[in-house]
C-alpha atoms as a printed R data frame, in Angstrom:
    type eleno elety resid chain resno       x       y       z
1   ATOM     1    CA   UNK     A     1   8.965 -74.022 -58.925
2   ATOM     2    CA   UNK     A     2   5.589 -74.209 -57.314
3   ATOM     3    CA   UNK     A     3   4.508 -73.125 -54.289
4   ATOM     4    CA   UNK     A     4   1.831 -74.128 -51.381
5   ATOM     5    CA   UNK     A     5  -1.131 -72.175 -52.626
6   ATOM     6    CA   UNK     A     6  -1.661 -69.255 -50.753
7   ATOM     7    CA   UNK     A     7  -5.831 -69.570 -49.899
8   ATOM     8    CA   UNK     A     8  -5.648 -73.022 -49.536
9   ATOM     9    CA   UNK     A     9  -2.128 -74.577 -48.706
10  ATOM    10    CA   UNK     A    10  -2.401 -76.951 -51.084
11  ATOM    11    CA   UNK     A    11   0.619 -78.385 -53.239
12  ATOM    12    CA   UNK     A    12  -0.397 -81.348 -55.713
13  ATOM    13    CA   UNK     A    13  -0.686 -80.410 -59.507
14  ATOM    14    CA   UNK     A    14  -0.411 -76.506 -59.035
15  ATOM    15    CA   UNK     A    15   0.493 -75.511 -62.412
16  ATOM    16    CA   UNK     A    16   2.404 -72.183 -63.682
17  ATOM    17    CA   UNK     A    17   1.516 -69.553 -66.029
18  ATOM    18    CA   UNK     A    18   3.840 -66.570 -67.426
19  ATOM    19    CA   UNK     A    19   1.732 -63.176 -67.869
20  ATOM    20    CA   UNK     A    20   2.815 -59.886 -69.124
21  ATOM    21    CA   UNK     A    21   2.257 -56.740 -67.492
22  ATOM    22    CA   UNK     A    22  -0.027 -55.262 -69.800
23  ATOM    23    CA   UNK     A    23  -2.162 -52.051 -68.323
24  ATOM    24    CA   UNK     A    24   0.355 -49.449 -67.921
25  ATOM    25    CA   UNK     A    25   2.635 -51.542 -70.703
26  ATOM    26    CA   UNK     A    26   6.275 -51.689 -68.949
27  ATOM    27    CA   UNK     A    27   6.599 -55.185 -70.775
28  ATOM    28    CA   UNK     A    28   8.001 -57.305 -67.800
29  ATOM    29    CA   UNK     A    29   6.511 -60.599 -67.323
30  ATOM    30    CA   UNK     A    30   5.394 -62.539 -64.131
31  ATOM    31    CA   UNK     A    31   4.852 -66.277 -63.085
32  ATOM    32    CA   UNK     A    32   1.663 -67.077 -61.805
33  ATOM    33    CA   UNK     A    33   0.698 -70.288 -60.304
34  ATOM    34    CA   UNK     A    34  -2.744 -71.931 -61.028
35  ATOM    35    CA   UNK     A    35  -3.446 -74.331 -57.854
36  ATOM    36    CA   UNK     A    36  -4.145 -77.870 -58.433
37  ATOM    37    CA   UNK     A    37  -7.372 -77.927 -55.646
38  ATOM    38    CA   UNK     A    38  -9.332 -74.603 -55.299
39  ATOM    39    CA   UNK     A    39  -8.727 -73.464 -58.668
40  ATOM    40    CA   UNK     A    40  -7.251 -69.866 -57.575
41  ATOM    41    CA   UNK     A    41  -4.352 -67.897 -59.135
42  ATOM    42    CA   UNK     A    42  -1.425 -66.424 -57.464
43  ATOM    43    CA   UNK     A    43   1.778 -64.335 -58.065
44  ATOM    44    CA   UNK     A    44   4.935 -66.002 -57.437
45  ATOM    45    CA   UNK     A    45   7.293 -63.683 -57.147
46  ATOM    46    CA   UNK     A    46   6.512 -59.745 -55.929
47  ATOM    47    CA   UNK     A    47   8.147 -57.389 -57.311
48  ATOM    48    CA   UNK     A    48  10.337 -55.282 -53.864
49  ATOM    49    CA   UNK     A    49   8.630 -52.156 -54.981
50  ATOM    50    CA   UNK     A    50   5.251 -52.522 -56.039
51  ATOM    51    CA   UNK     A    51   4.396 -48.996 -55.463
52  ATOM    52    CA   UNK     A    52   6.434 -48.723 -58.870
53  ATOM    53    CA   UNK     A    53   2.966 -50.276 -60.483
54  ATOM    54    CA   UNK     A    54   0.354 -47.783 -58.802
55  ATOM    55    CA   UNK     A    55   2.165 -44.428 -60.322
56  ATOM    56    CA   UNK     A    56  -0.351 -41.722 -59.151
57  ATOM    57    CA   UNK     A    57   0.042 -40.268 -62.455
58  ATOM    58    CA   UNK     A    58  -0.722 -43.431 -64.437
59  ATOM    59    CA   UNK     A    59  -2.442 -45.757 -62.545
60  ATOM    60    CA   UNK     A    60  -6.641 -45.593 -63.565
61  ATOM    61    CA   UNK     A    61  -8.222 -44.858 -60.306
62  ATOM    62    CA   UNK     A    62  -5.163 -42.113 -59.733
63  ATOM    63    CA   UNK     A    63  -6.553 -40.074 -62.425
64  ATOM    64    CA   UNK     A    64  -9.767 -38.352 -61.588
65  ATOM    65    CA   UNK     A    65 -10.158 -34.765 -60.314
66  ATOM    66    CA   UNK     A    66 -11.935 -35.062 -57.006
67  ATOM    67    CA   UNK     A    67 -14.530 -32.145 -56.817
68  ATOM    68    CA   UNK     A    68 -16.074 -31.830 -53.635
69  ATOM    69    CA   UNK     A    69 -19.607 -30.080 -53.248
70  ATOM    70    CA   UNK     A    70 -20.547 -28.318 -50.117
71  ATOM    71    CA   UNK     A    71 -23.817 -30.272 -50.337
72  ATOM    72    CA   UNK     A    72 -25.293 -33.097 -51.391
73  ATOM    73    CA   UNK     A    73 -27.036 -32.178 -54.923
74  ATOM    74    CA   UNK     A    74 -30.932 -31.312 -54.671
75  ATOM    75    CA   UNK     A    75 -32.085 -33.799 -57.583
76  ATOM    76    CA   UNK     A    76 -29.689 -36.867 -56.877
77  ATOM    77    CA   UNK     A    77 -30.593 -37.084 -53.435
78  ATOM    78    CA   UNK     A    78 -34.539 -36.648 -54.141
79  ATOM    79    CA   UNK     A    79 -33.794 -39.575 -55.849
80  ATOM    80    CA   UNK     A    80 -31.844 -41.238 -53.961
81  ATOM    81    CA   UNK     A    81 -34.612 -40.986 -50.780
82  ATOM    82    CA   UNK     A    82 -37.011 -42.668 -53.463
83  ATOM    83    CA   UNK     A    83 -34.669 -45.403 -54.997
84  ATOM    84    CA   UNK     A    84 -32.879 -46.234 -51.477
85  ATOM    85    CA   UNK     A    85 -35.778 -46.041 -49.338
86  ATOM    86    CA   UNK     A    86 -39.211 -45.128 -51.131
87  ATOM    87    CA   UNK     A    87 -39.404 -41.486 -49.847
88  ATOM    88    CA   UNK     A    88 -40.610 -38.761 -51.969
89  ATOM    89    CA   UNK     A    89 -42.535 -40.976 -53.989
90  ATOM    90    CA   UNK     A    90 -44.252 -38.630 -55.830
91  ATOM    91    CA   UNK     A    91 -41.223 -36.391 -57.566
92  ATOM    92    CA   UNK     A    92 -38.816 -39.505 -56.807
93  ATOM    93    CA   UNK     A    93 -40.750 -41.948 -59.285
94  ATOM    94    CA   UNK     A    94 -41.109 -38.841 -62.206
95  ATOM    95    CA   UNK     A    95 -37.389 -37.692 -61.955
96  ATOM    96    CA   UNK     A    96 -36.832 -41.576 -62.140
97  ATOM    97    CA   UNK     A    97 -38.794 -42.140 -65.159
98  ATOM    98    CA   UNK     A    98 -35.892 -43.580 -67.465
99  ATOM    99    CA   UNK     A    99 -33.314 -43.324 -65.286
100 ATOM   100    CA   UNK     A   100 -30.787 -45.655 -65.348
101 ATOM   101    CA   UNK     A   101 -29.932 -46.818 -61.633
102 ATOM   102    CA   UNK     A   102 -26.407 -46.419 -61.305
103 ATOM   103    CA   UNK     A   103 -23.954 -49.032 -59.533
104 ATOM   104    CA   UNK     A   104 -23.360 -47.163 -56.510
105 ATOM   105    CA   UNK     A   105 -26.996 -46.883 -55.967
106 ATOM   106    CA   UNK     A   106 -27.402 -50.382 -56.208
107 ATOM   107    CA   UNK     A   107 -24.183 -50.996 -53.819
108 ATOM   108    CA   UNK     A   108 -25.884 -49.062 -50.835
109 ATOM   109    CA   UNK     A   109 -28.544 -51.206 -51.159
110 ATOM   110    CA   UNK     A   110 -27.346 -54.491 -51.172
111 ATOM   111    CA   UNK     A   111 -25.887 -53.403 -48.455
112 ATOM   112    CA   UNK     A   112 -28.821 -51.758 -46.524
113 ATOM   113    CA   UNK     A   113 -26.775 -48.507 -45.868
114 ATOM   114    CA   UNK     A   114 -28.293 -45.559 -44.211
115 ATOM   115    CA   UNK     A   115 -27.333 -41.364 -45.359
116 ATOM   116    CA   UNK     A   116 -25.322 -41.094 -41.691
117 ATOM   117    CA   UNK     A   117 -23.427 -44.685 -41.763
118 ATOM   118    CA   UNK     A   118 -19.609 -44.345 -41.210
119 ATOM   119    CA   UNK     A   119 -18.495 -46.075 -44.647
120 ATOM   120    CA   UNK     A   120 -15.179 -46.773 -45.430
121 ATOM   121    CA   UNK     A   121 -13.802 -47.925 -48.766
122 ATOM   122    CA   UNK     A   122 -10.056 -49.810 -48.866
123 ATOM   123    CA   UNK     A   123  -8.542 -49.156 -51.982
124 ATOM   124    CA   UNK     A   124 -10.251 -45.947 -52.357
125 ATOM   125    CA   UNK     A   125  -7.539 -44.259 -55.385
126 ATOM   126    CA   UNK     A   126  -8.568 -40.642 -55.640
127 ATOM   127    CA   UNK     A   127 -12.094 -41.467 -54.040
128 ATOM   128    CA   UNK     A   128 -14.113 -40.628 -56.733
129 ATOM   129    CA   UNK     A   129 -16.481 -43.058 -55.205
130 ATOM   130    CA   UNK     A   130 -16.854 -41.993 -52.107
131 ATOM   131    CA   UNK     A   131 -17.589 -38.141 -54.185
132 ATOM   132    CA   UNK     A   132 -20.732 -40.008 -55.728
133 ATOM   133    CA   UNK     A   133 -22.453 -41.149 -52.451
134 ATOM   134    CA   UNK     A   134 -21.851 -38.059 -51.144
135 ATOM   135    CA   UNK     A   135 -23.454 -36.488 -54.228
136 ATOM   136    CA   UNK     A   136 -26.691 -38.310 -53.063
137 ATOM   137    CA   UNK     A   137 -26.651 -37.495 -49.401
138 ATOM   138    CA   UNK     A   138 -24.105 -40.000 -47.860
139 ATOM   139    CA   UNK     A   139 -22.703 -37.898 -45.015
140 ATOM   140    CA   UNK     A   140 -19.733 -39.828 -42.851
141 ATOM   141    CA   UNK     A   141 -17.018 -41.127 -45.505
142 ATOM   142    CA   UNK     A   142 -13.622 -42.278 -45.343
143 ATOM   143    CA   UNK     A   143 -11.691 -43.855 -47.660
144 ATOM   144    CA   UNK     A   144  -7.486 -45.475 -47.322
145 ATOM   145    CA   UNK     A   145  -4.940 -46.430 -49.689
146 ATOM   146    CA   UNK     A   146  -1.400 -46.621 -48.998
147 ATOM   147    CA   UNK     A   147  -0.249 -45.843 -52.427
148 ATOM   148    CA   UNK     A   148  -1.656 -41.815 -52.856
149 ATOM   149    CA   UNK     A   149   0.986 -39.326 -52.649
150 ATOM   150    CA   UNK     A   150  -0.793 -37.570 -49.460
151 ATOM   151    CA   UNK     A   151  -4.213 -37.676 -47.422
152 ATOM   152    CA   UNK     A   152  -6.794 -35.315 -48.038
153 ATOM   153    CA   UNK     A   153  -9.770 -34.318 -45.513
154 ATOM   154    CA   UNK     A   154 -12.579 -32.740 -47.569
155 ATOM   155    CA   UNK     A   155 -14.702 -32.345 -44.656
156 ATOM   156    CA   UNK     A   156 -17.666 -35.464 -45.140
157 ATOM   157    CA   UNK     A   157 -15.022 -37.273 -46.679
158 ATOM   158    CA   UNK     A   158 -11.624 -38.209 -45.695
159 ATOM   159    CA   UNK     A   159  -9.078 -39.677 -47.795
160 ATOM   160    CA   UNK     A   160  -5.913 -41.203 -46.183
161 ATOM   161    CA   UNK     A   161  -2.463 -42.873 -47.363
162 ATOM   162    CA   UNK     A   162  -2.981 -45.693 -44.957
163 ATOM   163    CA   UNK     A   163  -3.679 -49.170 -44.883
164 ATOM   164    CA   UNK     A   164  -6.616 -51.412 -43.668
165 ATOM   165    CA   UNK     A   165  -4.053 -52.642 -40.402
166 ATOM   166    CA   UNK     A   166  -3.703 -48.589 -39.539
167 ATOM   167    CA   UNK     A   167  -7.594 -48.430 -39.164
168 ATOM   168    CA   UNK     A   168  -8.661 -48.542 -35.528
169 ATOM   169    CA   UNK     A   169 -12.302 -47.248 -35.435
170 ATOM   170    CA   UNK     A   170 -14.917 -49.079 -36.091
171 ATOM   171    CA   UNK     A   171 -17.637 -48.797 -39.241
172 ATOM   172    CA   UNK     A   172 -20.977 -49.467 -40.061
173 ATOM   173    CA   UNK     A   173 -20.184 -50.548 -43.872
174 ATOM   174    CA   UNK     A   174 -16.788 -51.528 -45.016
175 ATOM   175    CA   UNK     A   175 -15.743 -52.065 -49.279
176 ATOM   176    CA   UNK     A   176 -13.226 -53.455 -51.084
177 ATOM   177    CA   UNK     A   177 -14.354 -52.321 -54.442
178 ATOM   178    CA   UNK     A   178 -11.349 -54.263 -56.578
179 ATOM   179    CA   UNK     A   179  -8.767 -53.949 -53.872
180 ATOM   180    CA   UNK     A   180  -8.257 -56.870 -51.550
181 ATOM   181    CA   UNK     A   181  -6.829 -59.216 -54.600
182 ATOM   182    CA   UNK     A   182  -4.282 -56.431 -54.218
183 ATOM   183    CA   UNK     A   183  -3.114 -57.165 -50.228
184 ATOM   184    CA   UNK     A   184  -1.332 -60.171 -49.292
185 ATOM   185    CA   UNK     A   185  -2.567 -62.518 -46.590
186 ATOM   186    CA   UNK     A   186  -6.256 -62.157 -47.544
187 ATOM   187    CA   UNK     A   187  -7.414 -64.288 -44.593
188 ATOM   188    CA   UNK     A   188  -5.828 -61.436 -42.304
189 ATOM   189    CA   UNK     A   189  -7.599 -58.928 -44.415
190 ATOM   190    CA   UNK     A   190 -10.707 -60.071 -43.596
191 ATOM   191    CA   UNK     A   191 -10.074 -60.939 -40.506
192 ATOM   192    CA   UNK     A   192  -9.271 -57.049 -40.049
193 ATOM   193    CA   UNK     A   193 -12.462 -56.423 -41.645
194 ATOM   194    CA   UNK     A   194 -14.670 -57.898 -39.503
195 ATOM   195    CA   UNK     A   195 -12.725 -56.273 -36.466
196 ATOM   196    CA   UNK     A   196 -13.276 -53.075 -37.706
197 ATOM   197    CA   UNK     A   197 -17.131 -53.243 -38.976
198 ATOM   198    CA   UNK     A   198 -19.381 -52.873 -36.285
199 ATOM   199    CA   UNK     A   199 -22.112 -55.688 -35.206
200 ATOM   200    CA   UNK     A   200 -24.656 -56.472 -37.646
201 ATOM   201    CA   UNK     A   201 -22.915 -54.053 -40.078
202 ATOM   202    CA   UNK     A   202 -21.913 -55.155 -43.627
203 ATOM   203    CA   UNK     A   203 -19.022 -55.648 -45.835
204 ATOM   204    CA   UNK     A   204 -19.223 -55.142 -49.436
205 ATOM   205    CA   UNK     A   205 -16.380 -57.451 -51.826
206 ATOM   206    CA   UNK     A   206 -16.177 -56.707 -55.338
207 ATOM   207    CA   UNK     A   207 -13.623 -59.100 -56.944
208 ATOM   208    CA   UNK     A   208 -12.152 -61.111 -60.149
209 ATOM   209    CA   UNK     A   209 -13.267 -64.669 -59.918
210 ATOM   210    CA   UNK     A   210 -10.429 -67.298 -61.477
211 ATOM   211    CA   UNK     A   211 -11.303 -70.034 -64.081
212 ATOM   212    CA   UNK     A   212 -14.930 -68.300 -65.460
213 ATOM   213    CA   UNK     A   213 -15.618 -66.580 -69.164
214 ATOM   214    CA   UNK     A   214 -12.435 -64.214 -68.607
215 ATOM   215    CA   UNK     A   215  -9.803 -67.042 -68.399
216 ATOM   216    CA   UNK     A   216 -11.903 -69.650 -70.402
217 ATOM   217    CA   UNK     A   217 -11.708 -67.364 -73.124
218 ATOM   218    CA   UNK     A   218  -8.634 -65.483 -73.302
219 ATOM   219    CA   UNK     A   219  -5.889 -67.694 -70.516
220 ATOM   220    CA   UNK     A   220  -2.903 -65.455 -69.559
221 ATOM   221    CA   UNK     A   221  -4.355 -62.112 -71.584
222 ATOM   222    CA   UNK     A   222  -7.363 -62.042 -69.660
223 ATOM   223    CA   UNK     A   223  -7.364 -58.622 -68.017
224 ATOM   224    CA   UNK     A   224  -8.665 -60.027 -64.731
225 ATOM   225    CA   UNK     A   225  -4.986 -61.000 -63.670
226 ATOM   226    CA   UNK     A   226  -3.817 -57.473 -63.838
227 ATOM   227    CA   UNK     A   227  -0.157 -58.782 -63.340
228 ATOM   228    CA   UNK     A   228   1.909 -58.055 -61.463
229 ATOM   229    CA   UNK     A   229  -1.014 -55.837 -59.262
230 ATOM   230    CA   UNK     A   230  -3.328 -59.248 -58.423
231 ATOM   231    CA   UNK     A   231  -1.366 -60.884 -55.889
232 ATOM   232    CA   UNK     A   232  -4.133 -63.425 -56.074
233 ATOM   233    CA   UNK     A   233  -7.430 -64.334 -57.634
234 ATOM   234    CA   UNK     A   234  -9.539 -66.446 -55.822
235 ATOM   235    CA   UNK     A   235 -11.992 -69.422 -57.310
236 ATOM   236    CA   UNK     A   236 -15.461 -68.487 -56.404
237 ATOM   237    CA   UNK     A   237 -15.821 -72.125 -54.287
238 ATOM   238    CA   UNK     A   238 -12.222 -70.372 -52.173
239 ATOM   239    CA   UNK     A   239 -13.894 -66.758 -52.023
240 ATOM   240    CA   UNK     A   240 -17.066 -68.356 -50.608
241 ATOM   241    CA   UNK     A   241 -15.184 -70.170 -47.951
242 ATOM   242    CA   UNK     A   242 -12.667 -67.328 -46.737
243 ATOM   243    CA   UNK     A   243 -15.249 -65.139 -46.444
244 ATOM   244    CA   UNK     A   244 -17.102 -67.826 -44.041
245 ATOM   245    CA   UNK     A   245 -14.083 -68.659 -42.161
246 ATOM   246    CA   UNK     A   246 -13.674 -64.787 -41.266
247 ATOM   247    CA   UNK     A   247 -17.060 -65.380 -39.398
248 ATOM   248    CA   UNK     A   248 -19.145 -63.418 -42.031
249 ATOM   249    CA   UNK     A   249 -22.500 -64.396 -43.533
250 ATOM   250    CA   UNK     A   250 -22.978 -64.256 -46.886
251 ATOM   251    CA   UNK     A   251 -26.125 -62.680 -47.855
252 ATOM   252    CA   UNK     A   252 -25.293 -61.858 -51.706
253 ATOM   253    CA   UNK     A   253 -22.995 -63.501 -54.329
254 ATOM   254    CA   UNK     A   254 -23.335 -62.224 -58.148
255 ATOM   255    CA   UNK     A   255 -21.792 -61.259 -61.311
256 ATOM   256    CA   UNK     A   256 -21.329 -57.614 -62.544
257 ATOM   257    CA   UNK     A   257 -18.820 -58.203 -65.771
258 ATOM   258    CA   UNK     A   258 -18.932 -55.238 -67.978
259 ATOM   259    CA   UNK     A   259 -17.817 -54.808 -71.686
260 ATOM   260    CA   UNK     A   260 -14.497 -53.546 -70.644
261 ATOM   261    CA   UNK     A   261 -13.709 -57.342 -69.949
262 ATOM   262    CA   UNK     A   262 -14.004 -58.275 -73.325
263 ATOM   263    CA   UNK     A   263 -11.707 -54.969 -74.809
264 ATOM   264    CA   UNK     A   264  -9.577 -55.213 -72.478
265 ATOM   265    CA   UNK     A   265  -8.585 -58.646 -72.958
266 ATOM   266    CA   UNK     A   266  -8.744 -58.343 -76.676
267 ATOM   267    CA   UNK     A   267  -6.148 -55.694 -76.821
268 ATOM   268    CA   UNK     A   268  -3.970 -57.553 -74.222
269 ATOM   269    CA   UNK     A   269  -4.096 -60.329 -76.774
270 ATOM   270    CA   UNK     A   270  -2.959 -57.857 -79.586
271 ATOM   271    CA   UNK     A   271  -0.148 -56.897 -77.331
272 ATOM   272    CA   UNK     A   272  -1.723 -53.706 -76.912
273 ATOM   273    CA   UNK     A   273  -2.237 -52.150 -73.226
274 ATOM   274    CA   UNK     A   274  -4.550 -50.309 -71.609
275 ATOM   275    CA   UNK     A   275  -2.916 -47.028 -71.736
276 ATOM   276    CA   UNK     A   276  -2.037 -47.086 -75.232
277 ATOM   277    CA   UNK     A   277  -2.814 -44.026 -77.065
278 ATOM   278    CA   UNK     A   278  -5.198 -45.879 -79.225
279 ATOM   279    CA   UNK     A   279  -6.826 -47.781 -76.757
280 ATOM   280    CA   UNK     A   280 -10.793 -48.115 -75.936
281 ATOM   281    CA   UNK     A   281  -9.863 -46.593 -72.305
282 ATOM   282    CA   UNK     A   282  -9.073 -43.322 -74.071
283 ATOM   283    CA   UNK     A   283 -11.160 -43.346 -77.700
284 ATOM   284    CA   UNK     A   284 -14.759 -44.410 -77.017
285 ATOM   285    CA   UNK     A   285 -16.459 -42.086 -79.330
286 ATOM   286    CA   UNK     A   286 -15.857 -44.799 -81.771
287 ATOM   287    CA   UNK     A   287 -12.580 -44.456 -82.572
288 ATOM   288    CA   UNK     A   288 -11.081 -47.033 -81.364
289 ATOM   289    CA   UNK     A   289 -10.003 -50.530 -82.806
290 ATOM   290    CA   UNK     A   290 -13.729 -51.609 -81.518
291 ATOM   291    CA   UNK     A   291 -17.065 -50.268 -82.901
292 ATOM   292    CA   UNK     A   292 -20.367 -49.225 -80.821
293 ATOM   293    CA   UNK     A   293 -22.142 -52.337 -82.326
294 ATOM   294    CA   UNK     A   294 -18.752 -53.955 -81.239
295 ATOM   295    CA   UNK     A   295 -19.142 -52.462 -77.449
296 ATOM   296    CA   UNK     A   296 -22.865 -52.930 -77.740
297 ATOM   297    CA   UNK     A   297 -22.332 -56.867 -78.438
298 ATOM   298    CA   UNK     A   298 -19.442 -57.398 -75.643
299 ATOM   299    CA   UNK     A   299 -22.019 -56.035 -72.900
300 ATOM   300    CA   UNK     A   300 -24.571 -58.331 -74.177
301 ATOM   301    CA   UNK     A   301 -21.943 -61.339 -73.855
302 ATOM   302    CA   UNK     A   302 -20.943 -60.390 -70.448
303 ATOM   303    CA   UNK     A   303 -24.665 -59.559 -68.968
304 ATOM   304    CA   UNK     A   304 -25.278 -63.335 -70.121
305 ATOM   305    CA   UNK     A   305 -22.502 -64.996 -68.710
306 ATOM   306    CA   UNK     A   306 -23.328 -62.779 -65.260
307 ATOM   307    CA   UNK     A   307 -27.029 -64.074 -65.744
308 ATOM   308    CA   UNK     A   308 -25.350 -67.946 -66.239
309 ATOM   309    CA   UNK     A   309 -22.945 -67.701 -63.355
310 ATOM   310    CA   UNK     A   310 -19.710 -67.177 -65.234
311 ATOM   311    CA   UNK     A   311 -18.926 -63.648 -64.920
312 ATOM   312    CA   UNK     A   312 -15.341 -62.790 -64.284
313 ATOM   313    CA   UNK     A   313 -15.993 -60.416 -61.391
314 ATOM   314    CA   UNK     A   314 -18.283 -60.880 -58.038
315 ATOM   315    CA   UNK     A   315 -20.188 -58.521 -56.460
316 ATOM   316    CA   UNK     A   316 -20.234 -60.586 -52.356
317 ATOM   317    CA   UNK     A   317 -22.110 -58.767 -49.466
318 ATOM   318    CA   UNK     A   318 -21.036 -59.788 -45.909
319 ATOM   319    CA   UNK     A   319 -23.008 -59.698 -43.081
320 ATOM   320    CA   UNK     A   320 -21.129 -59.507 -39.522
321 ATOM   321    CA   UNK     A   321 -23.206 -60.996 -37.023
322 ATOM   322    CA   UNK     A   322 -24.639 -58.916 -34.413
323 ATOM   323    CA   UNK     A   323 -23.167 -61.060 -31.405
């Protein structure tokens, strides 16, 4: 039976979908409903204990080791000053010379941060992320996710087992790096976020987008679903308009599909998950099912179908206004 949609209330022509679990591959199967109006996806039913699905052991962004420097390192943040705000010119451009900017970079500044922000990232698994901006001389970062085993304080970075309704102080940039298509209520979610981000501070979205090359191509196998762990994923007309009915402005909206969409989706469609033994995820020195050229073609598919508009996941930077 369908349901009013959860972004958009509507009922007419909603249509429903059955989708494997197929990342940690506990082969249990999930209805999904596609709705009729904005084009978004949601789960049906959820699972009482979802916390079964984020095993700290298992679950991807569990995994990592979280090393902690003392200090920022010497050469990344020389290089950050030149790449994030044109200091150090000099030694900044040589030790860029071929240097590939990497996504984090490119995050901070979207989002215009500055070294002594307070960031916080929802969602944050082990916080590996929040390790790499502090690797370049990011100095005041917490990040929250109710499904680690324990919180952690490291000092410049805290980790906690909380969610984003436990967070009371206020930040200068917020992210949701692949996490709010986790929480339910999404309108509340953002509606927390701009309480907690300070005036004229930013928040950062990163997010599948329903009904682009992802679902066009593969339907219920493509990996941006994620049953049962997407409670929904929005249509990039319904993302648009949440995020403007949560009072934000929306000064960026692109694609950043990688290769891993294609794989990914590929092996779901072979029945195979992602933490197979013999999947890409854990055999990318070639000896997986896909080849280098393979790999090498997939990121040329996706890096066009960002370029067109039809990438499968958004990179959306928020603006809160300063009054």
């Amino acid at each position: 039976m369908t349901t009013p949609c959860l972004l958009c209330g509507n009922t007419e022509n909603n249509q429903l979908f059955k989708v494997k679990e197929l990342q940690l591959g506990l082969d249990e199967y999930f209805n999904y409903q596609l709705c009729g109006h904005c084009g978004s996806m949601q789960l049906q039913d959820v699972p009482a204990d979802l916390g079964k699905y984020y095993p700290n052991e298992d679950y991807y962004s569990f995994k990592l080791n979280l090393n902690i420097r003392k200090k920022a390192d010497t050469l990344r943040k020389i290089k950050a000053d030149y790449l994030l705000f044109g200091k150090n010119k000099i030694i900044g451009s040589l030790l860029s010379i071929g240097y590939k900017l990497p996504e984090q970079f490119q995050w901070m500044k979207d989002l215009g941060a500055r070294y002594d922000d307070a960031i916080l990232d929802i969602g944050t698994g082990n916080g590996s992320l929040l390790a790499r901006l502090f690797q370049i001389g990011f100095t005041n970062l917490t990040g929250i996710d109710p499904f680690i085993n324990e919180s952690h304080d490291y000092g410049s970075i805290r980790i906690l087992k909380k969610n984003i309704y436990e967070v009371n102080e206020p930040y200068d940039i917020v992210m949701m790096h692949h996490s709010l298509e986790h929480m339910f209520e999404p309108q509340k979610v953002l509606a927390q976020a701009m309480k907690i981000t300070k005036p004229g501070g930013a928040v950062m979205v990163r997010i599948p987008i329903m009904g682009n090359y992802g679902w066009q191509t593969y339907g219920v196998y493509w990996c941006g679903i994620d049953a049962p762990r997407h409670i929904f994923i929005p249509s990039a007309r319904q993302m648009r308009q949440l995020a403007e009915e949560a009072g934000f402005t929306i000064e960026k909206f692109y694609y950043d599909s990688s290769d891993y969409l294609i794989w990914s989706s590929e092996q779901y469609k072979l029945g195979m998950p992602l933490h197979d033994p013999k999947s890409h995820m854990f055999n990318k020195d070639g000896s997986s099912m896909f080849s280098k050229e393979d790999i090498k073609r997939f990121r040329a598919i996706m890096k066009t179908q960002n370029e067109k508009g039809n990438g499968d996941t958004a990179v959306i930077c928020l603006r809160k206004p300063l009054v």
